[in-house]
N, C-alpha and C positions, 0 to 999 in steps of 0.2 A: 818338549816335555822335560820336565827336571829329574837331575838324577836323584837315587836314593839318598845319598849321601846331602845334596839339596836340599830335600825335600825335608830330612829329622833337624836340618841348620834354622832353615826357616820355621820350621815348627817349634823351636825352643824361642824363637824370637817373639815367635806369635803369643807363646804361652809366657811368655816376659812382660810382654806388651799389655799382657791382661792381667798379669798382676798388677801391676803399675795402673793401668785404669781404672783398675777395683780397689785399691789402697782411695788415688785420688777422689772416686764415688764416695769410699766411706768416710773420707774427712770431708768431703760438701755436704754429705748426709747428717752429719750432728751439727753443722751450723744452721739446719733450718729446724732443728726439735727444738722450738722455744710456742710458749705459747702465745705470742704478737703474732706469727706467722698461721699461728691455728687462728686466731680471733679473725683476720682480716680474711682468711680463704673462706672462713664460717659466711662473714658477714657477705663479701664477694659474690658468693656460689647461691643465688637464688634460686635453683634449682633444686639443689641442695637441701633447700631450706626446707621445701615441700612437699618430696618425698621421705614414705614412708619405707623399712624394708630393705635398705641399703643392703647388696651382697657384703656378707662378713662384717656389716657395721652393727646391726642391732640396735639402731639407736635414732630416737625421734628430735632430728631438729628444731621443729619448732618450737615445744617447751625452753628449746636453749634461747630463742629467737624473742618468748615472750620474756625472758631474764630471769628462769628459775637457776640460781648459783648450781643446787645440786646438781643436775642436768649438765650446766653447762661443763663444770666441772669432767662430768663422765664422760661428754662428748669432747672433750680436750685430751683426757686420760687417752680415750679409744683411738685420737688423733692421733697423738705421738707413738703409740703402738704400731698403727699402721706408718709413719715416718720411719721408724727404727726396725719396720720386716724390708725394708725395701733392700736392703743388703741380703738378707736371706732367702728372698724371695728370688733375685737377680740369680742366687745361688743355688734352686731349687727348680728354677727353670731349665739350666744347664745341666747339671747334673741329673734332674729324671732323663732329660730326653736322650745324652747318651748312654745312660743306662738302660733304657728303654728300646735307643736301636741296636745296642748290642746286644741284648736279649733275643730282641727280633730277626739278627741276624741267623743266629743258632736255629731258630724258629723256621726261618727260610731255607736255610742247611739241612734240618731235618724231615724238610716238606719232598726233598728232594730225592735223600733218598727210602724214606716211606713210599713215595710213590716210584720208587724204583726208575728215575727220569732219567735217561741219559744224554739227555745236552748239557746237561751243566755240571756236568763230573769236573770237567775242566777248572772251573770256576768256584767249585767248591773248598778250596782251600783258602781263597780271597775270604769266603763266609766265615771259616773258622777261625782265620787273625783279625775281624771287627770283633766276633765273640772273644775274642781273648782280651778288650778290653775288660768284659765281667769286674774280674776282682778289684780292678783299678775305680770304676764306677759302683761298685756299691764301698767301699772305702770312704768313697766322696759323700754317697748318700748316708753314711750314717753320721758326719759331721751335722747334716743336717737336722738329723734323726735325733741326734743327740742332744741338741743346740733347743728342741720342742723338749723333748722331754725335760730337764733342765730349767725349762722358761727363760733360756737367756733369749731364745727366740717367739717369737709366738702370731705363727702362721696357722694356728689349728684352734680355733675356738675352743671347740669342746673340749680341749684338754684342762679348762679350766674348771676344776671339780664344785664351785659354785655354780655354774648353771646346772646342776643336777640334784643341788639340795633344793628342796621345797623349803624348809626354812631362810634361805638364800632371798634377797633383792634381787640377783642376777639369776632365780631359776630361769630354767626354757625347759619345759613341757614338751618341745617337740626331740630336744634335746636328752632330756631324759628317757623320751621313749625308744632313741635309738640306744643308748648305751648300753645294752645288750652287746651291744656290734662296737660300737666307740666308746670303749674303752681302752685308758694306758695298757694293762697288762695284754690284753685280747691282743691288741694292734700293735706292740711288741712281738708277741708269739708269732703272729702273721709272718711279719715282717721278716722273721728270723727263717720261717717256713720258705720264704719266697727267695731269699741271698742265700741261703743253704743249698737249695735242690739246684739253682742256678750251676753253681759252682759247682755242684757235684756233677751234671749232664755235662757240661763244659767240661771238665776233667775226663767225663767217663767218655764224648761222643769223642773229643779227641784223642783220647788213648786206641779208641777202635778204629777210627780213621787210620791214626799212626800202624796199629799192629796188622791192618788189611793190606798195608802198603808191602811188610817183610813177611805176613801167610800166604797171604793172594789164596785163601780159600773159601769154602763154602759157607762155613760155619762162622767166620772174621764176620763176611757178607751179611748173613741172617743178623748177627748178631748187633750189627749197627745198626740196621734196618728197624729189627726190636727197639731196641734203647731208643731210637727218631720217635717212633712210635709212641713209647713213654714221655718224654720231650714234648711230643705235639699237647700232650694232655695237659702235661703238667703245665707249658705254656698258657692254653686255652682257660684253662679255672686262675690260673696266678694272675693272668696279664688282667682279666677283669677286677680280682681282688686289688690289686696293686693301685688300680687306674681310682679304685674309691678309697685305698686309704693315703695315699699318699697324693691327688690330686681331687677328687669328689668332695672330699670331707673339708678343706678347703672354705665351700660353703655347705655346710652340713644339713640346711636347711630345706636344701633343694635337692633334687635327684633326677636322672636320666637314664631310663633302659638301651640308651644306645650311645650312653657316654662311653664306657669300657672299649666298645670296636670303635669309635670314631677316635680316643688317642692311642689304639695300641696302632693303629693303619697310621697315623702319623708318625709313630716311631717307624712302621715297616717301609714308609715309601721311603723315607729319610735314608734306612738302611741300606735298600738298594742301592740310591743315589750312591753313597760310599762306596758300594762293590763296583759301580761302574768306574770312579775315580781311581780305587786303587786296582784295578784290573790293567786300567790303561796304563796306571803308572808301575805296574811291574811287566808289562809288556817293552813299555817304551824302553827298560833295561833288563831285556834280555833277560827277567827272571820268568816269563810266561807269556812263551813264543809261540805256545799254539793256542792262546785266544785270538779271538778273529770278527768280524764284522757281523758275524752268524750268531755266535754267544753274546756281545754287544746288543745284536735286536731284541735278540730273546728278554737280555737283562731290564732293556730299556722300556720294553712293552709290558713288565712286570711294573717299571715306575710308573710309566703314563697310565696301567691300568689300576694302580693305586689311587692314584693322584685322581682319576676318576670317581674312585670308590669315596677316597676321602670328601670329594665333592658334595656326592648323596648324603654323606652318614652327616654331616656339618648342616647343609639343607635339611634332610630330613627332621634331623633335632629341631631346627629352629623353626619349622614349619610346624610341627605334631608340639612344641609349645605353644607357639605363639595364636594357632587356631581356636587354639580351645580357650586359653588365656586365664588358666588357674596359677591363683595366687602363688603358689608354693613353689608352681614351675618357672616363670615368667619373676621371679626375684633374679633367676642367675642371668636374664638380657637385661634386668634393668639398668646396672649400675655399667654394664659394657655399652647400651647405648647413651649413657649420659655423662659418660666420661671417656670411653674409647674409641669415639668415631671417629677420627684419625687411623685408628689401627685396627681396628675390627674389619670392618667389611673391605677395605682395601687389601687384605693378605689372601683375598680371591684373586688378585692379579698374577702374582708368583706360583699358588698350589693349583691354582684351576685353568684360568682363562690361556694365561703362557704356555702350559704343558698342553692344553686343548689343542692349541694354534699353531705352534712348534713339532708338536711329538708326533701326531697322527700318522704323517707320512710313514709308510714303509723303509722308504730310500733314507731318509732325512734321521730315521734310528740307525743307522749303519755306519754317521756319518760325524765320528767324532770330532769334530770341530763345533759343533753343533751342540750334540748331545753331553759333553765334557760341562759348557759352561751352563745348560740348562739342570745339569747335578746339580752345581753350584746354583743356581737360582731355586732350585726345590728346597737345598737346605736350610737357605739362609729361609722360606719362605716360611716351614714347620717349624724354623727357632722362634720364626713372629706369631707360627701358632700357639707357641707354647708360653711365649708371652701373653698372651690372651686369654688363656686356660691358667697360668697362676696371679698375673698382678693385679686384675681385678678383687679380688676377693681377701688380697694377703694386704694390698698397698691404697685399694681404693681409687679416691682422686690424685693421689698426692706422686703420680707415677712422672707426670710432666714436668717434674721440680728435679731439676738437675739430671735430664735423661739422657740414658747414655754410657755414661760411663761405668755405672753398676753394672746396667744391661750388657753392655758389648764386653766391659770386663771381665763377666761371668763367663759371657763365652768362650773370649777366646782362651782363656786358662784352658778350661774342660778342651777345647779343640786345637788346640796344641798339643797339649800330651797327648792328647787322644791320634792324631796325627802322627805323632814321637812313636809310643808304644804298638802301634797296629804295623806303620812303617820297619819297626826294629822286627818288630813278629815274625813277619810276610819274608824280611830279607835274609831270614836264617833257618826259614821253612822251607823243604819242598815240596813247591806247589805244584807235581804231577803226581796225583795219588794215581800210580800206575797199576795198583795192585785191584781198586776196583773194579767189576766186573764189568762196569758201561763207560771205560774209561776212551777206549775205543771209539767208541760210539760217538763218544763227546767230542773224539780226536780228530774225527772224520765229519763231524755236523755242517750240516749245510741247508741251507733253507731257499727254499724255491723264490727268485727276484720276481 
């Protein structure tokens, strides 16, 4: 195991290494926005040619295909848009999902002690230095944030206040009837609702944590207990808001009653995975000597039973669409089977089928050699879900055109620092809140072999 001091060397490397791959994406990315490159993928993609409904396209090829200039024109315009989101998009995939599991982390923090559990008192400190990325990730997210509003980006249709005039060639009727809900100003305020109260629970649940450590009383106890309680809530209504405006609207055309828990479970099992990482790796230096093989199962059977859930909630959607096979639902598979089948259904291998096959043992969760690099495969698995959940819709077909480098760049920026900061967090925390009431409890946990 690497030491700390290791571990934030390599992670400034890692988050180097993604700058430089994401520089390099966005200079390959303006050498293909020319229009010979849209003409030939048009003319190319017979498929293409034929469907109607494209997710985030809006636009009928075949008029371009019989030589109406207007047409074709639009459908070139709509091309190069989608060419020049693929930096933002690369950008928007990383930055939700860290933002997302760092949320979730707090989320599982205060699941914890709401329900007053005492095995993972221990372990509750690892929870609150992933939330302390917070301010770092919504920072990130509002470059993005900004970049929409602005139009220097434009990964969100609707923000284009022509599809909502009825005198408009680009109205959308379906468009207009949600703007109620999608609009700039509305989905601003949101937004501000959402990074606000974050940042405030995060201040407030660690200040309680911190002051239970030096009261060690009743009222410390109750009182963090409360605040989780608030926390779970405000988690519960934000994480669905969030999941439709910042990735639902996306394609705004479509909708899903079970998209909101199927990405907030992919930011949480992701989250875990982390706590198991940095659990081991402040164990392996002597900062958190009484984690143990016991808190380990517990953690890991909270991933493998995610990673489960994520399973149904991924199935389930795509079943309760695809049965009925309404038009409105079945837009958001169309343009992922005709252009992501590469990546689509094979990221069942990593979130489902491997944690199925690997984790199940009792023995084999206790058993970090094991369970260390199957972290590492859950995460890298949910960064390919989240690939899937944004470049369809932002970037279309045009995602195979120099991949890679945006992608992996995105990452590893956001995972680097994110690495740096939670590492620097953890090493200058103490991570025995001894002052807890179930600290004990958790000190002594043991679980029947």
């Amino acid at each position: 195991m690497f030491s700390i001091a290791q571990v934030k060397k390599y992670s400034i490397i890692i988050g180097v290494l993604g700058v430089l791959l994401f520089a390099v994406g966005v200079y390959l990315n303006t050498t293909i926005n020319n229009e010979e490159f849209i003409h030939e993928h048009i003319n190319n993609d017979k498929e293409y040619l034929i469907q109607k409904g494209i997710p985030s396209g809006h636009v009928d090829f075949n008029s371009a295909h019989q030589g109406d200039e207007k047409d074709i024109k639009k459908h070139i315009e709509h091309s190069e848009h989608q060419i020049s989101n693929k930096p933002w998009a690369a950008l928007l995939m990383a930055f939700m999902l860290f933002f997302g599991l760092s949320a979730a982390s707090l989320f599982f923090f205060s699941i914890q002690h709401a329900a007053q559990a005492g095995w993972s008192i221990v372990v509750t400190r690892i929870m609150e230095g992933i939330a302390s990325f917070l301010p770092y990730a919504i920072a990130l997210m509002a470059i993005v944030i900004l970049a929409n509003v602005f139009h220097v980006a434009h990964l969100y249709h609707w923000m284009d206040t022509s599809t909502v005039d009825p005198k408009s060639e680009n109205y959308d009727i379906l468009l207009d009837s949600k703007s109620p809900f999608l609009n700039l100003p509305f989905w601003l305020v949101r937004i501000c609702i959402y990074f606000s109260g974050c940042l405030f629970f995060l201040w407030k649940l660690k200040s309680l944590s911190k002051k239970l450590d030096e009261n060690k009383d009743k009222q410390s106890q109750l009182n963090l207990y409360n605040w989780s309680v608030g926390y779970i809530i405000f988690f519960a209504l934000s994480s669905a808001a969030w999941a439709w405006d910042f990735l639902m609207s996306i394609d705004p055309h479509w909708y899903s009653t079970l998209y909101i828990w199927y990405t907030m479970v992919s930011c949480l099992v992701t989250g875990v995975a982390f706590m198991i990482l940095f659990s081991n790796l402040m164990k392996a230096n002597g900062k958190l000597p009484l984690f143990n093989d016991n808190h380990q199962h517990d953690l890991t059977k909270f991933m493998f039973g995610f990673s489960m859930l994520w399973t149904y909630l991924w199935f389930d959607q795509f079943m309760l669409i695809w049965y009925p096979n309404i038009p409105e639902e079945v837009i958001y598979f169309l343009g992922r089977f005709l252009y992501y089948k590469p990546t689509y259904f094979i990221m069942l291998l990593p979130n489902f089928l491997l944690p199925l096959l690997v984790l199940v043992s009792s023995s084999i969760k206790r058993n970090s050699k094991v369970v260390i690099p199957m972290c590492l495969v859950i995460i890298f698995g949910h960064v390919w879900d989240f690939f899937n959940i944004v470049m369809p819709g932002t970037v279309g077909p045009f995602w195979s055109t120099n991949f890679g480098w945006l992608e992996f760049g995105a990452f590893f920026m956001v995972f680097g620092l994110f690495v740096y900061v939670v590492t620097h967090k953890l090493s200058t925390m103490n991570l025995e809140p001894k002052g807890n009431f179930y600290f004990h409890e958790s000190e002594t946990f043991e679980y029947p072999h």
